[in-house]
VMD Tcl script that draws the C-alpha trace (Angstrom):
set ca {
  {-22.98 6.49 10.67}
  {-19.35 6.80 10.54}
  {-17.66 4.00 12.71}
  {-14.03 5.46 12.70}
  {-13.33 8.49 15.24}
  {-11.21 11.42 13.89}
  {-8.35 12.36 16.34}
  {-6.16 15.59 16.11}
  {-2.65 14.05 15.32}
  {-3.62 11.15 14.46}
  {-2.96 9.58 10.59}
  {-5.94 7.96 8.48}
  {-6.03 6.82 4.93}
  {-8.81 8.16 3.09}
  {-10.16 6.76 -0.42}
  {-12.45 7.21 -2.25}
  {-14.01 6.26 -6.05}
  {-16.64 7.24 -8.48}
  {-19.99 5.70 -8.39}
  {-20.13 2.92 -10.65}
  {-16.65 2.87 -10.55}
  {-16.94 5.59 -13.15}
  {-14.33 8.15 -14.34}
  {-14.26 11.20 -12.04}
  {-11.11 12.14 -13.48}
  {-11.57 12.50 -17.60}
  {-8.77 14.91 -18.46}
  {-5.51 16.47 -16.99}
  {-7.46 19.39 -16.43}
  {-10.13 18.05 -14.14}
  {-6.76 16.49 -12.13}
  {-5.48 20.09 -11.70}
  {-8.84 21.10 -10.55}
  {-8.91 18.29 -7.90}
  {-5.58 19.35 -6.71}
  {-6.41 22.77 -6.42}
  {-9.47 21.99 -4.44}
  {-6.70 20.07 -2.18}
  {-5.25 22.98 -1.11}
  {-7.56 25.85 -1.48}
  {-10.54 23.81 0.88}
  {-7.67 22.98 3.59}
  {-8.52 26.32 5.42}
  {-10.43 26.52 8.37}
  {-11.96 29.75 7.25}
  {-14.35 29.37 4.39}
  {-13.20 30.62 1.09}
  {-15.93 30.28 -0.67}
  {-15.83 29.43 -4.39}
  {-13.16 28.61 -6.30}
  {-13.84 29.40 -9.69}
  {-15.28 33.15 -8.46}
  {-11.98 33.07 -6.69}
  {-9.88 32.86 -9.94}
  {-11.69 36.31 -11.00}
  {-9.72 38.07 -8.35}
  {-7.25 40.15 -9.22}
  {-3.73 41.41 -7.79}
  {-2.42 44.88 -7.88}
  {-1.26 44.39 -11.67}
  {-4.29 43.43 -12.85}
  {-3.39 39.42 -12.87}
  {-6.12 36.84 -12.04}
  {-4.64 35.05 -8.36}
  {-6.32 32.59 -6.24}
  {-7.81 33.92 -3.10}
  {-5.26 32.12 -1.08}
  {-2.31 33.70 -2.77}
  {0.90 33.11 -0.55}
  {-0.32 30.05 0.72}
  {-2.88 29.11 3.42}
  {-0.17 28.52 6.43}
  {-1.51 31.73 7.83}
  {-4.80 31.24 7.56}
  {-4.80 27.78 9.48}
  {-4.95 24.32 7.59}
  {-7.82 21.50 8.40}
  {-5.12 18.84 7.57}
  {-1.61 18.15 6.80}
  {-1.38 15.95 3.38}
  {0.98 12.98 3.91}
  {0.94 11.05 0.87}
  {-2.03 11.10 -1.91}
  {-2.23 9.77 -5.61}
  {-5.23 10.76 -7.88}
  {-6.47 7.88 -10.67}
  {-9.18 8.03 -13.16}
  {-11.69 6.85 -10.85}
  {-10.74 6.84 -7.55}
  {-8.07 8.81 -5.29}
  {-6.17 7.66 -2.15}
  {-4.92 9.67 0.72}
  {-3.20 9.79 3.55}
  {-3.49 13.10 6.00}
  {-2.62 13.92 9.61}
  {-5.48 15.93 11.32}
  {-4.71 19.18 13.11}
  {-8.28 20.39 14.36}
  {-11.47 18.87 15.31}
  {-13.25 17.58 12.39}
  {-10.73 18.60 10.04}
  {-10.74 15.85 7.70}
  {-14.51 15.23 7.78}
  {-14.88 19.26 6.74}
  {-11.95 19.14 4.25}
  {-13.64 16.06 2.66}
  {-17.18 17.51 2.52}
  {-15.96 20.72 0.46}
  {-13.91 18.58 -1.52}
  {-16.32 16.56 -2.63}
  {-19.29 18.88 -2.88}
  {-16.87 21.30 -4.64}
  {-15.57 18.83 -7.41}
  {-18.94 17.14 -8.19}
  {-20.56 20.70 -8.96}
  {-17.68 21.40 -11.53}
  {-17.87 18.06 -13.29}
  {-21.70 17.84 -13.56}
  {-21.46 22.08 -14.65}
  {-18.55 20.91 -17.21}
  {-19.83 17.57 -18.71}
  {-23.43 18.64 -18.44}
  {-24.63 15.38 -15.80}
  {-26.27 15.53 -12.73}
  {-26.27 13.30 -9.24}
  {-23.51 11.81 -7.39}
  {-20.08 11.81 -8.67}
  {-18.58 9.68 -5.94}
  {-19.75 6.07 -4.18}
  {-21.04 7.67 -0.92}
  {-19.14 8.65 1.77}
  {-15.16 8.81 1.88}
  {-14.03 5.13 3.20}
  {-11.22 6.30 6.11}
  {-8.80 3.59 7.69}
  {-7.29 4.24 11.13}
  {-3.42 4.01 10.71}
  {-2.27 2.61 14.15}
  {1.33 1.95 14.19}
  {4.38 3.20 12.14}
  {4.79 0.81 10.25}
  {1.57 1.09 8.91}
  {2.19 4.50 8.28}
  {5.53 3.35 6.29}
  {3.88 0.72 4.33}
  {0.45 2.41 3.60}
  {2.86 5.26 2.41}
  {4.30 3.55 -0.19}
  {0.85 1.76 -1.26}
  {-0.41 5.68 -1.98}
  {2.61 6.96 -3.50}
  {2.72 4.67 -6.18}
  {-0.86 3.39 -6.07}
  {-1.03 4.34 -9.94}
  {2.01 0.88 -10.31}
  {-0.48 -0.75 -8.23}
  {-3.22 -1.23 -10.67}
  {-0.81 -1.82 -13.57}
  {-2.30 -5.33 -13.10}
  {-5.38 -4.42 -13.68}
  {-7.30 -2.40 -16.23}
  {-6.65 0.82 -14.52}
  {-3.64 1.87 -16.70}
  {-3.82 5.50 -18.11}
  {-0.96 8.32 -18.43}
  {-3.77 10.27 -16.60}
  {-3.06 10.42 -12.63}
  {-1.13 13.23 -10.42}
  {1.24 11.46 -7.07}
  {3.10 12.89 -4.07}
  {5.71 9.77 -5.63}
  {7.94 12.49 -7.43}
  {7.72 14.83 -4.25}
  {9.37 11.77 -2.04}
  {12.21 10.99 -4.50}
  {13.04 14.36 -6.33}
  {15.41 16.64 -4.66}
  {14.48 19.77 -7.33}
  {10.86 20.04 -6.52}
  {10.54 24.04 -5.90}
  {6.67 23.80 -4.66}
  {6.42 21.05 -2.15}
  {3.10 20.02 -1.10}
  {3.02 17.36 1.30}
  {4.03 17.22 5.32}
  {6.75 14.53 4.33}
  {9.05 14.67 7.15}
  {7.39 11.86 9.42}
  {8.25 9.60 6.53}
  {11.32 11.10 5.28}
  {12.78 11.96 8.85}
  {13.12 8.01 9.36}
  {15.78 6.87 5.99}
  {19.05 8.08 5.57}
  {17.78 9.89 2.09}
  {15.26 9.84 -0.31}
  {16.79 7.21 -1.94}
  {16.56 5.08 1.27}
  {13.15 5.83 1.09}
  {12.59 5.28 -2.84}
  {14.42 1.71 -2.08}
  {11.78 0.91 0.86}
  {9.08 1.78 -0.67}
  {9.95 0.14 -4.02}
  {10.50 -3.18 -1.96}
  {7.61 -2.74 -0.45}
  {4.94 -2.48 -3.73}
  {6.31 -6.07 -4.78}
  {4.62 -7.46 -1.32}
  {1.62 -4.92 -2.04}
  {1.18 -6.10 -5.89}
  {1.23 -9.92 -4.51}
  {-0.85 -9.67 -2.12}
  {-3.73 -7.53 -3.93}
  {-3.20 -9.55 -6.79}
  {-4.09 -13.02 -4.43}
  {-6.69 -11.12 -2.93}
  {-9.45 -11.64 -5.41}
  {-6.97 -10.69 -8.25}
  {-7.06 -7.23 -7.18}
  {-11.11 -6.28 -7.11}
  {-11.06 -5.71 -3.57}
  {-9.48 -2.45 -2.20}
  {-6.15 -3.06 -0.09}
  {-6.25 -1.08 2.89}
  {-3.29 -2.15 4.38}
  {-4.42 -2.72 8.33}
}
mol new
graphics top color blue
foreach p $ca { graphics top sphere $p radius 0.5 }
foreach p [lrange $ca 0 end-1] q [lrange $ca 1 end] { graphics top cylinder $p $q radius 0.2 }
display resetview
């Protein structure tokens, strides 16, 4: 049983990795499907599937997602802080809004994903190393810190064997003043620099004490939570 308590507005850092510390995330593709799942699940109604979503069709006969506009109106389990995806494992961090939001956000995640990658690559069993691991963030600047640990997680494990042009961050959504489709709640972070690149220089600072530190702490095998 789950130790940690879920509050409504309160900010945890969730993680997860494949079983065996196995690949969960072969090709772009399976990224994009990940991220879609990201949004599309945060509802609290149930949508349902996603692929027989993408059959749905619009008034001009062009396939749309079920949750074309958005899902604002329809009421979101979660806000999405911060995330970063990596080959085999995935970091968040998200702000609950209702009662067992991230728990039932998590749940359709992961059941969702695991049934396209064992359909797609032909496997079967568990894609991911049990249950979600979810950290408490208590004080802001753990929030600040454990921001900047998940938007460029993918520089964290440049140390170690984790290095791949395969991955998908919220890092370009923090710094870039042209993104068109943001995705992310970012204005608990952002609302306390001056800029974004107040924020790009923080955060930046702050990965050399992150890379240190993992790297003394068993040369990076064990997962940095940031407490």
């Amino acid at each position: 049983m789950r130790k940690i308590k879920f509050v409504k507005k309160e900010f945890y850092h969730i993680l997860n990795r494949g079983v065996d510390k196995r690949i969960i995330f072969p090709e772009q593709d399976d990224i994009n499907r990940f991220f879609q799942s990201m949004k599309e699940f945060n509802v609290i109604e149930p949508i349902g599937s996603i692929y027989e979503n993408s059959f749905n069709k619009n008034k001009l006969g062009n396939l749309v997602s079920k949750l074309e506009g958005g899902n604002d109106k329809q009421g979101k389990l979660v806000n999405f802080i911060c995330y970063c995806l990596n080959p085999n494992h995935y970091h968040f961090i998200l702000e609950q809004l209702v009662e067992d939001g991230i728990a039932k956000l998590m749940h359709k995640i992961g059941l969702g994903y695991t049934k396209y990658i064992n359909e797609k690559y032909n496997r079967s069993g568990s894609l991911f190393q049990g249950t979600f691991k979810a950290v408490h963030i208590n004080t802001n600047a753990q929030l600040l810190h454990t921001s900047a640990y998940v938007n460029l997680n993918d520089e964290v494990h440049q140390l170690g064997n984790l290095v791949s042009k395969l991955g998908k961050s919220s890092w370009k959504e923090y710094i870039n003043e042209d993104i068109k489709d943001p995705f992310c709640k970012k204005d608990i972070i952002l609302g306390q620099f001056k800029n974004k690149a107040d924020y790009k220089k923080f955060a930046e600072e702050s990965l050399e004490y992150i890379l240190e530190k993992r790297y003394i702490d068993e040369k990076g095998e064990k997962e940095l939570f940031l407490e």
